[in-house]
Gaussian input, Z-matrix of N, CA and C with variables (Angstrom, degrees):
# hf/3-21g

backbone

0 1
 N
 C     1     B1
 C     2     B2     1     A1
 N     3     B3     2     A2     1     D1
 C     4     B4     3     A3     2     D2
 C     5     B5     4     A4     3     D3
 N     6     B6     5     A5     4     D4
 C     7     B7     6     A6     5     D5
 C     8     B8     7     A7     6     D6
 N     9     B9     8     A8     7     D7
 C    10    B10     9     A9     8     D8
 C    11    B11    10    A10     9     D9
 N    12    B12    11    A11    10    D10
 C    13    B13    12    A12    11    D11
 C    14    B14    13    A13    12    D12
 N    15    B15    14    A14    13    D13
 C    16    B16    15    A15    14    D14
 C    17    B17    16    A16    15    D15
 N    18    B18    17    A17    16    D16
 C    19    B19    18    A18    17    D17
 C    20    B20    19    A19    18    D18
 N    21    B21    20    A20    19    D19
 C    22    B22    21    A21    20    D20
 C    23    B23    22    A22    21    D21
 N    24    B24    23    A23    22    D22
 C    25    B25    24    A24    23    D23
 C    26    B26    25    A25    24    D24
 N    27    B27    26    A26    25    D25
 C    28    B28    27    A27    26    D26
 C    29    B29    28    A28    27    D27
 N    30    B30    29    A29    28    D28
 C    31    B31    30    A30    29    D29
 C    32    B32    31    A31    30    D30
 N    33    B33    32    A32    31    D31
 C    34    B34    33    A33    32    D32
 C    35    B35    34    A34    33    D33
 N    36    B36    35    A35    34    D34
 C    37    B37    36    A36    35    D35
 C    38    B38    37    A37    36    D36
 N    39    B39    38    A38    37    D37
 C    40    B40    39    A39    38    D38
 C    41    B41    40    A40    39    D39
 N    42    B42    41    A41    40    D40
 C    43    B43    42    A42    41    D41
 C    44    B44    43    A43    42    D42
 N    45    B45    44    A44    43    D43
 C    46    B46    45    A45    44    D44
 C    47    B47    46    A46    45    D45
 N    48    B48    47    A47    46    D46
 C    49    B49    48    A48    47    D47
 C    50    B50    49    A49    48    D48
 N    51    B51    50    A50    49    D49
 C    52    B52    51    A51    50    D50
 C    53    B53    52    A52    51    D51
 N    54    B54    53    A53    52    D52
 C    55    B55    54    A54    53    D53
 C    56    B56    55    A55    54    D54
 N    57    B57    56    A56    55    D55
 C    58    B58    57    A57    56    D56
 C    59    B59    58    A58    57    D57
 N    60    B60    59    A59    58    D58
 C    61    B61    60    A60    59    D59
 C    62    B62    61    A61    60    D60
 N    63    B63    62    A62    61    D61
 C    64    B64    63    A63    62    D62
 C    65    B65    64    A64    63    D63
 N    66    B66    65    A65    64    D64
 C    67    B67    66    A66    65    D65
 C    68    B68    67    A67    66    D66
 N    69    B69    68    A68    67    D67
 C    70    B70    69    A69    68    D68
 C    71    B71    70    A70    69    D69
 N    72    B72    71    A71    70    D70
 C    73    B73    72    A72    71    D71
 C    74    B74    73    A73    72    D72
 N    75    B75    74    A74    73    D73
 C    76    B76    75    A75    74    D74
 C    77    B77    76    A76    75    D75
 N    78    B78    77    A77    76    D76
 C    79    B79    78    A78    77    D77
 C    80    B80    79    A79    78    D78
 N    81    B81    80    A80    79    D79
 C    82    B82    81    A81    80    D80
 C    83    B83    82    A82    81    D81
 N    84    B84    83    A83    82    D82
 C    85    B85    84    A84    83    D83
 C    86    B86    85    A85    84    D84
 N    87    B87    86    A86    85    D85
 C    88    B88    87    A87    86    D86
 C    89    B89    88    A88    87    D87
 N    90    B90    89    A89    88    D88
 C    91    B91    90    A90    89    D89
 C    92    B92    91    A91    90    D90
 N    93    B93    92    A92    91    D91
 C    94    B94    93    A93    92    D92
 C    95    B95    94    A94    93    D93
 N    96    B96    95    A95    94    D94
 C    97    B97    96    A96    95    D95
 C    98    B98    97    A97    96    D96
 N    99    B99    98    A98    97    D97
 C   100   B100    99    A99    98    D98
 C   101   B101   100   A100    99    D99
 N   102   B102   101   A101   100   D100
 C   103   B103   102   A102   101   D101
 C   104   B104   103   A103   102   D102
 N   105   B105   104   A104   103   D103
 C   106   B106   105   A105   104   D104
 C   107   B107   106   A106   105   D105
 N   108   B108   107   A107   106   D106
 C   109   B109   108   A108   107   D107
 C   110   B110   109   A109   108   D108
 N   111   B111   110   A110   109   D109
 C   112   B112   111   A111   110   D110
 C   113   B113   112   A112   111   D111
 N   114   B114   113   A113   112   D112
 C   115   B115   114   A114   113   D113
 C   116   B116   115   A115   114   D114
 N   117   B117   116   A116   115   D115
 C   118   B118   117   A117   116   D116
 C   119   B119   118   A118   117   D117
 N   120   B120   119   A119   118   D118
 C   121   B121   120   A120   119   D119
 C   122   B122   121   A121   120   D120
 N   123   B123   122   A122   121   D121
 C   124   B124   123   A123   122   D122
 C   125   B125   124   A124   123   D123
 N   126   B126   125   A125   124   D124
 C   127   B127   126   A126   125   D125
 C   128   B128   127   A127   126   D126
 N   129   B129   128   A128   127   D127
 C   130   B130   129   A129   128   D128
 C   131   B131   130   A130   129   D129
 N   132   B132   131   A131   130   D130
 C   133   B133   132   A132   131   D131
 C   134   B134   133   A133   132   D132
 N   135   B135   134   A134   133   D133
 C   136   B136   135   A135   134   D134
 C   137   B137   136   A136   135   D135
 N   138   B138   137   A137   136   D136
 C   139   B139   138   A138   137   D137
 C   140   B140   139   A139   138   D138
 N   141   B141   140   A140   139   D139
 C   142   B142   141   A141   140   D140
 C   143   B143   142   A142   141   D141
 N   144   B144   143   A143   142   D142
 C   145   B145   144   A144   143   D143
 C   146   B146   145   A145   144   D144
 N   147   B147   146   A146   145   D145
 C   148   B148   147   A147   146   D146
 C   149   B149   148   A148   147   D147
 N   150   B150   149   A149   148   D148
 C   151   B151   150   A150   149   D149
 C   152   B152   151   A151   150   D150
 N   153   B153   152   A152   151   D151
 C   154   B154   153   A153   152   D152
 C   155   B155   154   A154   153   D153
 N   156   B156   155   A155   154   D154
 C   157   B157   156   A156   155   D155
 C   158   B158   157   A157   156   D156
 N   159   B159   158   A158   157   D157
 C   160   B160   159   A159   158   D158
 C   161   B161   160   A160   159   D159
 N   162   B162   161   A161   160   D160
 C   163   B163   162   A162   161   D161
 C   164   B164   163   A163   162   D162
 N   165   B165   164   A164   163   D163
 C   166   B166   165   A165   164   D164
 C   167   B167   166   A166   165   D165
 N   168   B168   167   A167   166   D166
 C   169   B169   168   A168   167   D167
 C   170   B170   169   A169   168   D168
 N   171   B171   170   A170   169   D169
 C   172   B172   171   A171   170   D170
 C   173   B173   172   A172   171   D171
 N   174   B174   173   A173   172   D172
 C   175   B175   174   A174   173   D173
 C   176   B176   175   A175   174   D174
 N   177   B177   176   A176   175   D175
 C   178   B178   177   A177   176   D176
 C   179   B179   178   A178   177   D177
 N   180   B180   179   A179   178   D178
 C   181   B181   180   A180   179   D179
 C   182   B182   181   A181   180   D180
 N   183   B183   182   A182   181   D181
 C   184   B184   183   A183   182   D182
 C   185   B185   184   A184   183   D183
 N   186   B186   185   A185   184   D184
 C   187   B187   186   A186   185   D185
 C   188   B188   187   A187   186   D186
 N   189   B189   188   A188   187   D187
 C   190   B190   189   A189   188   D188
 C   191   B191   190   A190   189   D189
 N   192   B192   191   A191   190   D190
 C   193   B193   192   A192   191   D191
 C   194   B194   193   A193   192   D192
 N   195   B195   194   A194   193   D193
 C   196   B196   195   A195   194   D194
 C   197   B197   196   A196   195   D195
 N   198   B198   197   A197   196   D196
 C   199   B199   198   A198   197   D197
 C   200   B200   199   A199   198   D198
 N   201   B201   200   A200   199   D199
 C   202   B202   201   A201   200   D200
 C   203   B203   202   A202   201   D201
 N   204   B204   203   A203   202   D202
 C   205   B205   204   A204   203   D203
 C   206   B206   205   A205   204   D204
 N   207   B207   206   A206   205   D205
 C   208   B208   207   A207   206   D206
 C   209   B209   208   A208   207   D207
 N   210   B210   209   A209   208   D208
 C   211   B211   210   A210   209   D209
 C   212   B212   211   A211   210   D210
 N   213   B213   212   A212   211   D211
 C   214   B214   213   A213   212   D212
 C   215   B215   214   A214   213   D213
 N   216   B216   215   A215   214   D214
 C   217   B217   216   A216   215   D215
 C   218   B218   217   A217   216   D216
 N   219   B219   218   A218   217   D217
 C   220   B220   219   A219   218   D218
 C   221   B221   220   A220   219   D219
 N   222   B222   221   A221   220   D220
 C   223   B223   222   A222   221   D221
 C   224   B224   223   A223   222   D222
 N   225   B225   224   A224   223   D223
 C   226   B226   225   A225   224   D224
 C   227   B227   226   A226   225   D225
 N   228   B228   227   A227   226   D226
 C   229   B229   228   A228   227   D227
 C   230   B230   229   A229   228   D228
 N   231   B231   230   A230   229   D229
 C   232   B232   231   A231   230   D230
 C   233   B233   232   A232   231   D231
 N   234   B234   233   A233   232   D232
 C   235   B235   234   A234   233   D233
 C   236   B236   235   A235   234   D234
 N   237   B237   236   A236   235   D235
 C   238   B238   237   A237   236   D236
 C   239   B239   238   A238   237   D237
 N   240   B240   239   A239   238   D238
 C   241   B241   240   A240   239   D239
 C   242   B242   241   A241   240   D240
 N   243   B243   242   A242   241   D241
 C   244   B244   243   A243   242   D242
 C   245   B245   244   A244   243   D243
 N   246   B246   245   A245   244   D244
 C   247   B247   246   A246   245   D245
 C   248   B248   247   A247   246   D246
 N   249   B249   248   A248   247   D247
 C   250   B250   249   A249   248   D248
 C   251   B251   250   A250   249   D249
 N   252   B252   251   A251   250   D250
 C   253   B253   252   A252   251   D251
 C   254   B254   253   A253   252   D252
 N   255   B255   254   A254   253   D253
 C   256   B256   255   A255   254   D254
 C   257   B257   256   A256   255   D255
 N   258   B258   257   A257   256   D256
 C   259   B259   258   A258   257   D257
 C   260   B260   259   A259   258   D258
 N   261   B261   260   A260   259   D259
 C   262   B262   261   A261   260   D260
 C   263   B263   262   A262   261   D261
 N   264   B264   263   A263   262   D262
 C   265   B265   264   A264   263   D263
 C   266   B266   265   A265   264   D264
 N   267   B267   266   A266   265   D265
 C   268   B268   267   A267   266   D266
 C   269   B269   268   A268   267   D267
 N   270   B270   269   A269   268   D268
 C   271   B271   270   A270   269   D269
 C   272   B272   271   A271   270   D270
 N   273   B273   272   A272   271   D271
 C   274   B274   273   A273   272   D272
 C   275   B275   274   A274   273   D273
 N   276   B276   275   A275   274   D274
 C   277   B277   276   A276   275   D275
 C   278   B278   277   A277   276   D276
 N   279   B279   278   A278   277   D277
 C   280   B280   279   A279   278   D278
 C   281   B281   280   A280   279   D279
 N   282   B282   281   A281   280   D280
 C   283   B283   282   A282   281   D281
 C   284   B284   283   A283   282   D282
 N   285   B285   284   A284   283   D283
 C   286   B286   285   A285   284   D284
 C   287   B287   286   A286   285   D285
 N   288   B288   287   A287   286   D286
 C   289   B289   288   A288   287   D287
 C   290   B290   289   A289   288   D288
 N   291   B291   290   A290   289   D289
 C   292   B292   291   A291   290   D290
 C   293   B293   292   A292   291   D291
 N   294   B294   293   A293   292   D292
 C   295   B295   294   A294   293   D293
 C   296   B296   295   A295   294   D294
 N   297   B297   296   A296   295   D295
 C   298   B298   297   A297   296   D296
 C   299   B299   298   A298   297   D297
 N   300   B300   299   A299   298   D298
 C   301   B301   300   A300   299   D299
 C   302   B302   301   A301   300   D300
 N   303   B303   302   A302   301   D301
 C   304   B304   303   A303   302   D302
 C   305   B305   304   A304   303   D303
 N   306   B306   305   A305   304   D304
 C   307   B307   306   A306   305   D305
 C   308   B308   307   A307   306   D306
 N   309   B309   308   A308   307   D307
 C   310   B310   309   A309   308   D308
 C   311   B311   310   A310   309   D309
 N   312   B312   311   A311   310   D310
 C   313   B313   312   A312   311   D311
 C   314   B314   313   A313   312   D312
 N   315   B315   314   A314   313   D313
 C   316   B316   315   A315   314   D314
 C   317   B317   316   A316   315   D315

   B1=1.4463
   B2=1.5281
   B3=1.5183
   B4=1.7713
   B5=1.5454
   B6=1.4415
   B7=1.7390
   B8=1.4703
   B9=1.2779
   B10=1.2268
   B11=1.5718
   B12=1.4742
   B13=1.7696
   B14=1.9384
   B15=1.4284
   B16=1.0050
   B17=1.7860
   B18=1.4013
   B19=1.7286
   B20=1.9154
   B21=1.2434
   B22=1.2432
   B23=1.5497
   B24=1.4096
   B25=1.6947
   B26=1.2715
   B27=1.6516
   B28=1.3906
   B29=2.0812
   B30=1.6251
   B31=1.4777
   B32=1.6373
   B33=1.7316
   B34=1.3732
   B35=1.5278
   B36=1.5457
   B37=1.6113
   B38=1.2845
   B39=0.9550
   B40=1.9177
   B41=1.3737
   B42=1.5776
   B43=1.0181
   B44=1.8047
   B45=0.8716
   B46=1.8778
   B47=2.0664
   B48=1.0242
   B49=1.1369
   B50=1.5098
   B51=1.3955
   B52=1.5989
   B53=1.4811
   B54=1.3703
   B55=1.5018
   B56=1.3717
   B57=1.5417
   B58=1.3297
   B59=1.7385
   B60=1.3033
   B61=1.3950
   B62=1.4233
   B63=1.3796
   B64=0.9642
   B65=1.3711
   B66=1.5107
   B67=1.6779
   B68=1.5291
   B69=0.7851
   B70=1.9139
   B71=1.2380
   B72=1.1303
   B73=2.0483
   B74=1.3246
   B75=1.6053
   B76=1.5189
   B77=1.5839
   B78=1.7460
   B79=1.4602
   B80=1.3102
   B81=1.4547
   B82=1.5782
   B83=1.6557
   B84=1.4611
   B85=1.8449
   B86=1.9783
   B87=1.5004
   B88=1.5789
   B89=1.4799
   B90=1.7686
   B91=1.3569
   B92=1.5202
   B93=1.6391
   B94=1.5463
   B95=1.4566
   B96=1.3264
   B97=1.3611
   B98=1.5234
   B99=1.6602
   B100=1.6619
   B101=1.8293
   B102=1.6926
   B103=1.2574
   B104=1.5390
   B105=0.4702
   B106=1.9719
   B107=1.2099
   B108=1.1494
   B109=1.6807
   B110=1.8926
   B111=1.1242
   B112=1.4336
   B113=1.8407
   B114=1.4641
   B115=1.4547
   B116=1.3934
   B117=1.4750
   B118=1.4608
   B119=1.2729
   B120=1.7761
   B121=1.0542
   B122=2.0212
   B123=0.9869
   B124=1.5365
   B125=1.6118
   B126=1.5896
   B127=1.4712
   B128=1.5519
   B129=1.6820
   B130=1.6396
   B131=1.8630
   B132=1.2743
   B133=1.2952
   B134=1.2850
   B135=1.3112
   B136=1.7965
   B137=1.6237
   B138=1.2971
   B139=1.4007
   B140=1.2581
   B141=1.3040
   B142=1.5832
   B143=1.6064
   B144=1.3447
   B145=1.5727
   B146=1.6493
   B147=1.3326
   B148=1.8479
   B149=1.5498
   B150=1.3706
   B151=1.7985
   B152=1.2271
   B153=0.8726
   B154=1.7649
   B155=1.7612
   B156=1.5162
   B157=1.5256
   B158=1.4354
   B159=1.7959
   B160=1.2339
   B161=1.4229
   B162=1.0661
   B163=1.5289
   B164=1.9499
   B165=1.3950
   B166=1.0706
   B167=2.1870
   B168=1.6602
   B169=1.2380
   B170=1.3291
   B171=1.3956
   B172=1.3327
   B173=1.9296
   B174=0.7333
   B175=1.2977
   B176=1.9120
   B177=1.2451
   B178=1.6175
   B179=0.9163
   B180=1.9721
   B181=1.1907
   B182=1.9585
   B183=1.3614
   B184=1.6599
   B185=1.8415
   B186=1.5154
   B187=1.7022
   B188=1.5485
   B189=1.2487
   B190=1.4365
   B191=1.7391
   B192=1.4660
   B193=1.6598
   B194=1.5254
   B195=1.4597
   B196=1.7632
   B197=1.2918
   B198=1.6790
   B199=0.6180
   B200=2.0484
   B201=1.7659
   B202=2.0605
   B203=1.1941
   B204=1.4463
   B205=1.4643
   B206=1.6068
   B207=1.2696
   B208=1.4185
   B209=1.9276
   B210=1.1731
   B211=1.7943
   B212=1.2764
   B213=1.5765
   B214=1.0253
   B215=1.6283
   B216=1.5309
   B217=1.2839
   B218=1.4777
   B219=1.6586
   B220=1.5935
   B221=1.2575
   B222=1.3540
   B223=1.5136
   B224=1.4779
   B225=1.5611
   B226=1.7251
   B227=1.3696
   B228=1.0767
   B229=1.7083
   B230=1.4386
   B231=1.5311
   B232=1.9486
   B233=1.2722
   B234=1.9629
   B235=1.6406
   B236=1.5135
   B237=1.6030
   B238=1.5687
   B239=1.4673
   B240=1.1789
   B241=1.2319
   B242=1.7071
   B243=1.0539
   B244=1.9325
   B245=1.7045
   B246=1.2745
   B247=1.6868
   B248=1.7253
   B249=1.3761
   B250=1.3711
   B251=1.4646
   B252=1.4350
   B253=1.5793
   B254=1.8238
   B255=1.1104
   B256=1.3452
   B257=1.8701
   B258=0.7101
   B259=1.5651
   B260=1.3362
   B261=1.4943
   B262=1.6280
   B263=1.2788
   B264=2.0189
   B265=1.2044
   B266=1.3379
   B267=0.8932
   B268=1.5899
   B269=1.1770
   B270=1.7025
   B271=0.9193
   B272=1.8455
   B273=1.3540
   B274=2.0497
   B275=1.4650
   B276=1.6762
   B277=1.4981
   B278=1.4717
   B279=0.7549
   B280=1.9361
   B281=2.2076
   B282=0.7779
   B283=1.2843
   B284=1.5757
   B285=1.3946
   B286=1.4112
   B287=1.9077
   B288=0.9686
   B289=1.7109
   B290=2.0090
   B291=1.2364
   B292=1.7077
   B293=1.4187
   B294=1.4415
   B295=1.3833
   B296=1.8560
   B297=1.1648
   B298=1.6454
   B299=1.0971
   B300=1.3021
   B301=1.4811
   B302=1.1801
   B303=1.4113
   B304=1.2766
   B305=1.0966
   B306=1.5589
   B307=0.9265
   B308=1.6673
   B309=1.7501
   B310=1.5375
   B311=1.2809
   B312=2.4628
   B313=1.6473
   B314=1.5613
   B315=1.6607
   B316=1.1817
   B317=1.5024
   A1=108.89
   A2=115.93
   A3=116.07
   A4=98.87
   A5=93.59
   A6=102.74
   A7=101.20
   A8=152.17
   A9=134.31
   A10=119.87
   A11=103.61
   A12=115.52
   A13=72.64
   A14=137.75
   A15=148.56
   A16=106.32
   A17=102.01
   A18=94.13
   A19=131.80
   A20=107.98
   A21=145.39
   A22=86.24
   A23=125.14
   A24=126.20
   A25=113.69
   A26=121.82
   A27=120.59
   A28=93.19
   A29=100.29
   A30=91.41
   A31=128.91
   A32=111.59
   A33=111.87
   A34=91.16
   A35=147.59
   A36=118.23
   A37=125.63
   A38=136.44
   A39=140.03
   A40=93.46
   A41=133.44
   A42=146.93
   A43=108.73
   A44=118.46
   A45=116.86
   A46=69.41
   A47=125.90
   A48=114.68
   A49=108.26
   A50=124.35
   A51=129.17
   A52=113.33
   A53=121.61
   A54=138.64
   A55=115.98
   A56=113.24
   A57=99.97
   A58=142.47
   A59=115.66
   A60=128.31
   A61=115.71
   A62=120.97
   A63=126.59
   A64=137.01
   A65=137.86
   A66=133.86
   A67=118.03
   A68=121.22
   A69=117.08
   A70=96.39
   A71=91.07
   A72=98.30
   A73=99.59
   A74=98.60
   A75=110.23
   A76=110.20
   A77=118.60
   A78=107.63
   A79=124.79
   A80=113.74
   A81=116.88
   A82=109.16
   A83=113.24
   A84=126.83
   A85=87.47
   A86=96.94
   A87=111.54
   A88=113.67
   A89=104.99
   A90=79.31
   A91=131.74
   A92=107.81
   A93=118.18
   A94=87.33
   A95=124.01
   A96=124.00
   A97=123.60
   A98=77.78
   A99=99.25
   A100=114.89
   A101=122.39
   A102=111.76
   A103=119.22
   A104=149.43
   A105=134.67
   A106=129.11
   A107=124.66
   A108=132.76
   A109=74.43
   A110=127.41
   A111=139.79
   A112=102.59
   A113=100.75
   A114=109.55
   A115=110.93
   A116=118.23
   A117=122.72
   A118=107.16
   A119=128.62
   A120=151.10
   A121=93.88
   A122=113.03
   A123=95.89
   A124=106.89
   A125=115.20
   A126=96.67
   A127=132.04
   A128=98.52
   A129=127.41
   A130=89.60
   A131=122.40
   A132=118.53
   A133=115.90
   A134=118.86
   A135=118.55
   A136=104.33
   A137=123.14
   A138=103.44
   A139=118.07
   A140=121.85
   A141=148.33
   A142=107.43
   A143=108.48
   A144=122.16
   A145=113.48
   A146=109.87
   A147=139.37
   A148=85.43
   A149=117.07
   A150=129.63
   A151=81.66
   A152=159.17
   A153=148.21
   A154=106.97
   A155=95.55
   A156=95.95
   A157=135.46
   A158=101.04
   A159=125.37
   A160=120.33
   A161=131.03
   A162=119.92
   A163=94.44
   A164=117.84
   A165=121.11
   A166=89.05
   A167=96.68
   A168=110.47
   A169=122.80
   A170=137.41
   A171=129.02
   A172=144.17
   A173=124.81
   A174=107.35
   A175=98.14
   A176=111.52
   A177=128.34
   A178=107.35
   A179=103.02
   A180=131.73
   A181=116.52
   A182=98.30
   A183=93.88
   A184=93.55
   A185=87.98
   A186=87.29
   A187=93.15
   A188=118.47
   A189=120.67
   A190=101.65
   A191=103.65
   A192=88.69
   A193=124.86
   A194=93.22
   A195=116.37
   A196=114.79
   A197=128.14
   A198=143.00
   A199=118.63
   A200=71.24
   A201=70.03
   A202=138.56
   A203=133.37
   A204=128.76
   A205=118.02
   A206=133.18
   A207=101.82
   A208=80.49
   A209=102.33
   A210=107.78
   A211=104.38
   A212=123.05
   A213=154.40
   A214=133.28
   A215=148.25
   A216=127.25
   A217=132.04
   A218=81.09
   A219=116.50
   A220=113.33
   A221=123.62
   A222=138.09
   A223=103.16
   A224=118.48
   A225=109.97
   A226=101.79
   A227=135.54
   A228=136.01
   A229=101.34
   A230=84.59
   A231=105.95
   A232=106.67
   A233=120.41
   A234=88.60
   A235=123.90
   A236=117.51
   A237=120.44
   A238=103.25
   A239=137.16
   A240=123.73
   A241=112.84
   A242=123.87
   A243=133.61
   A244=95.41
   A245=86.18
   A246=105.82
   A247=88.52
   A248=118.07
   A249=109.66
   A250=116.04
   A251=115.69
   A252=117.07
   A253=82.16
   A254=119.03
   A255=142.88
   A256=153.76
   A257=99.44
   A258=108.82
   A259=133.22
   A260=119.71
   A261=114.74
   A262=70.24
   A263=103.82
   A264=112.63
   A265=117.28
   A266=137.66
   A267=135.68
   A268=124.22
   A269=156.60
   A270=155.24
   A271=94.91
   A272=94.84
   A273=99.63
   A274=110.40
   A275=102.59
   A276=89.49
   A277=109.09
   A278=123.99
   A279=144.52
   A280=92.21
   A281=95.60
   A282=100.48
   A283=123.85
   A284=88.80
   A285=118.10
   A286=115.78
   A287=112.27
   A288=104.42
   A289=93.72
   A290=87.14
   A291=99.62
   A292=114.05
   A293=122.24
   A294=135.81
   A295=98.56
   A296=122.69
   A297=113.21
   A298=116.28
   A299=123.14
   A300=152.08
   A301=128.24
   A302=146.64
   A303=140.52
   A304=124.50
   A305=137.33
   A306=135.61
   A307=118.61
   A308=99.53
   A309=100.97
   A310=82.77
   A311=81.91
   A312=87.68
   A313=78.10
   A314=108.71
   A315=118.32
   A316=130.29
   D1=130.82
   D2=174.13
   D3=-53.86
   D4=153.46
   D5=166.30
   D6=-63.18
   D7=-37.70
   D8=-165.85
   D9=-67.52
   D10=10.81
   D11=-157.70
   D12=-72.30
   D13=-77.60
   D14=-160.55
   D15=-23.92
   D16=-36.27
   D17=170.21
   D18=-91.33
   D19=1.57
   D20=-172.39
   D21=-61.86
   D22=123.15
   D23=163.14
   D24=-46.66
   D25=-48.62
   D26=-136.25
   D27=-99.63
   D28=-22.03
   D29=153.94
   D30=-68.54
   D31=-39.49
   D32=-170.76
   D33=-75.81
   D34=-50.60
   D35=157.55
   D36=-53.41
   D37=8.12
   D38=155.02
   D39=-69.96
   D40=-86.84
   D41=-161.54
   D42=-64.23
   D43=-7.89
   D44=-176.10
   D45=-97.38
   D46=-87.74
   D47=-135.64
   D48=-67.22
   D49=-19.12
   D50=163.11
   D51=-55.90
   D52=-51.11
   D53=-165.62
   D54=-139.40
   D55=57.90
   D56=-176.83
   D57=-46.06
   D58=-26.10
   D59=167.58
   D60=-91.39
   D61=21.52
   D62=163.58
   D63=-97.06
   D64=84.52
   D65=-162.54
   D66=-61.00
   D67=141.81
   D68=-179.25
   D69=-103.96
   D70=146.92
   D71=-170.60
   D72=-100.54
   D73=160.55
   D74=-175.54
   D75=-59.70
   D76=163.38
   D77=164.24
   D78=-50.24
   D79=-41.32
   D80=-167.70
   D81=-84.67
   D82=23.96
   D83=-169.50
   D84=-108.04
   D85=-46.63
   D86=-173.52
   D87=-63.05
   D88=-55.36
   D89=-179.38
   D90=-83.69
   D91=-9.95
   D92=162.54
   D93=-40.34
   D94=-98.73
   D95=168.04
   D96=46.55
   D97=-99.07
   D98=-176.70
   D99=-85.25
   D100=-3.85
   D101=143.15
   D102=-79.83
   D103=-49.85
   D104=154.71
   D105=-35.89
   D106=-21.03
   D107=177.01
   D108=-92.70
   D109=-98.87
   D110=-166.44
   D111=-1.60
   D112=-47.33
   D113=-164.52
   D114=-81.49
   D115=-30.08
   D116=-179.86
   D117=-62.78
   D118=-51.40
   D119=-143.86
   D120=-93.44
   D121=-35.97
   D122=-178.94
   D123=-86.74
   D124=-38.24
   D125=156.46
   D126=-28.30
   D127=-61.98
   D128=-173.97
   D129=-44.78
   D130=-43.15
   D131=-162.84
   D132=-97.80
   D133=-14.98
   D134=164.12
   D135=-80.77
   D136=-71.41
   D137=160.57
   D138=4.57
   D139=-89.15
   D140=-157.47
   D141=-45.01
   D142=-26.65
   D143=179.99
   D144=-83.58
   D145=-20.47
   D146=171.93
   D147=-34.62
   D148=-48.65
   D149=-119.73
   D150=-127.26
   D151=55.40
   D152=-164.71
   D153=-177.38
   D154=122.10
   D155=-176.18
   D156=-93.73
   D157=-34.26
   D158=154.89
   D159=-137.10
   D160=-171.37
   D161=-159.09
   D162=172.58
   D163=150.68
   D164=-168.70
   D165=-140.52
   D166=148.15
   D167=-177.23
   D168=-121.07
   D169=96.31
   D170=163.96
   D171=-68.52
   D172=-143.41
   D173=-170.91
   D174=164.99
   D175=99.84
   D176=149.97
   D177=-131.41
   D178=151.87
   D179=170.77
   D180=-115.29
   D181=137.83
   D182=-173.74
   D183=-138.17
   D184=-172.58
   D185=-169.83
   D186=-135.62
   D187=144.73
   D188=-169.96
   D189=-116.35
   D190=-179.06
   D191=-144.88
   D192=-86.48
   D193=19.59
   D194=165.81
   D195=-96.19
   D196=0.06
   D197=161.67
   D198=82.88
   D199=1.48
   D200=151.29
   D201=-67.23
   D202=131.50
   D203=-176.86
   D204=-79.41
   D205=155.28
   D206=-173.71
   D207=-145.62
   D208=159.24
   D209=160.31
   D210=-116.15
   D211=137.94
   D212=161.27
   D213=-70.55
   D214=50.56
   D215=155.96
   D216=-72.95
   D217=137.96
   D218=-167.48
   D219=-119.24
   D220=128.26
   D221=179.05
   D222=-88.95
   D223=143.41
   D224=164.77
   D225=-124.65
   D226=169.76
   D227=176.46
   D228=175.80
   D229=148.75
   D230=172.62
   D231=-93.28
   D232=119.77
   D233=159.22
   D234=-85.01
   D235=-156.95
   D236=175.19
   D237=-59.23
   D238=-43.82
   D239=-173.71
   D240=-72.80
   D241=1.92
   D242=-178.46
   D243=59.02
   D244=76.69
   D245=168.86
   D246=-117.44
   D247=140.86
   D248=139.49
   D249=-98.79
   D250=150.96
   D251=-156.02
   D252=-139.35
   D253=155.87
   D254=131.25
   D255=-142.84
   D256=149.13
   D257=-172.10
   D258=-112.83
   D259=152.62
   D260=-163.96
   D261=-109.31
   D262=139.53
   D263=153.35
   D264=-118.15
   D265=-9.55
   D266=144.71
   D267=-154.86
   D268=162.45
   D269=-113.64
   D270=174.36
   D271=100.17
   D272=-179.99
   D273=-118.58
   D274=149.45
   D275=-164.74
   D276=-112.44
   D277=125.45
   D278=-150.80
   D279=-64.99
   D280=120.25
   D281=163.01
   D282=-81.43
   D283=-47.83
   D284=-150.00
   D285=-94.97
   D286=150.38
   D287=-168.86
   D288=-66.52
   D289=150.24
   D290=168.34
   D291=-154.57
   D292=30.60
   D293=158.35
   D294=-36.26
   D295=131.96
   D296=151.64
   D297=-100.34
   D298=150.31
   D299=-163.16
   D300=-80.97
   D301=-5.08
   D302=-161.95
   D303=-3.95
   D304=112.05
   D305=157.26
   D306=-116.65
   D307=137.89
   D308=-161.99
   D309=-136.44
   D310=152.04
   D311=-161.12
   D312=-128.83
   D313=148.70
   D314=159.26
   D315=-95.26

């Protein structure tokens, strides 16, 4: 759902009649919001690399349903307890054609 769903009438009557003493905060309350959670949580996750000895990186690209292409890096790692854990470390959005080519030789 866009962040602007929060100003939408038929949400603020969803939420009056779900939680009546409950106020819905403005959009620009939300995304303060979700830049402060965003910022705690990538700290929380550089840290986490402090503690990490080796670590392996992948890389896919997919297209979402506007038909933008995007590339994907992904971190994998074991912690001390033999968890495997992984993480998105950034997400880029392909401008550019990246069809591959096959070429076959007889």
């Amino acid at each position: 759902m866009p962040l602007s769903t929060v100003q939408n009438k038929g949400f603020k009557l969803l939420m009056k009649t779900v939680t009546p003493l409950y106020t819905v905060p403005s959009r620009k309350i939300v995304i303060r919001l979700i830049d402060v959670r965003y910022e705690v949580l990538k700290e929380r996750f550089i840290a986490t690399f402090k503690e990490v000895d080796s670590y392996s990186i992948t890389c896919d690209n997919w297209t979402d349903v506007s038909n933008q292409s995007y590339l994907d890096v992904t971190i994998h790692y074991v912690t001390e307890q033999i968890g495997m854990k992984s993480g998105c470390i950034e997400v880029f959005p392909i401008s550019e054609n990246h069809i591959s080519q096959w070429v076959l030789s007889i």
